[in-house]
N, C-alpha and C positions, 0 to 999 in steps of 0.2 A: 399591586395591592398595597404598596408601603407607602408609594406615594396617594391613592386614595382616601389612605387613613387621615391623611394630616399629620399626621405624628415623627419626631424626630427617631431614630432609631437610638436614641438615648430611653427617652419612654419605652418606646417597645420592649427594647432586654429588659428593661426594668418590668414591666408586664410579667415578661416570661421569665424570669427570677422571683418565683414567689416567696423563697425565705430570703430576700434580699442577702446574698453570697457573697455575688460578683462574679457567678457561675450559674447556667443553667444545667439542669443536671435533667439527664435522659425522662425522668417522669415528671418534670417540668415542662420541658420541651413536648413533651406527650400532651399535657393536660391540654396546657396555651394551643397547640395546633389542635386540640377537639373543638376548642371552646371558639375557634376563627372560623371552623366547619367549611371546610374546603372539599368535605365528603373523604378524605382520605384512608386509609385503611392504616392499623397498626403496624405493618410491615413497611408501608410507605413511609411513613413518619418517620421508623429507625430509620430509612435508609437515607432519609436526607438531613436526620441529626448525624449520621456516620460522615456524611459528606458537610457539612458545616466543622465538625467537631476537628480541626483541620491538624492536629495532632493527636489526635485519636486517645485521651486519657480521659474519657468519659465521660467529659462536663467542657461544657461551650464557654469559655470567656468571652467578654467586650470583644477585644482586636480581632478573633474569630468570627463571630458574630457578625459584626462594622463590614467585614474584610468580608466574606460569602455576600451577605446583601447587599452592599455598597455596590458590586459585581452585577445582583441581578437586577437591579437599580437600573446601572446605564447601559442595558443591552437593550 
């Protein structure tokens, strides 16, 4: 999907950081995957901001972020 977009994953987090942070924060992460409509449900969504969030203090950084996608990038 990341590579269909066109889009660098610079843009992207920047998308999904809507108060411009440097952190996406859980109802960020919320909104941006409604708003991509993958049909997903709210329990899904947590559980793969739980699995991105890769130190688990409740807001996505860049290196987080780069580092999960980048992963499902070249699988």
């Amino acid at each position: 999907m990341i590579k269909q977009s066109g889009k660098t994953l610079d843009v992207i987090f920047a998308q999904f950081d809507l108060d411009g942070s440097g952190d996406i924060t859980h109802e960020e992460f919320h909104k941006a995957m409604k708003m991509i409509s993958l049909g997903l449900s709210d329990n899904e969504i947590y559980k793969i901001m739980r699995r991105v969030d890769a130190n688990n203090d409740g807001v996505i950084n860049y290196l987080e972020f780069a580092a999960k996608f980048t992963q499902s990038v070249a699988l």
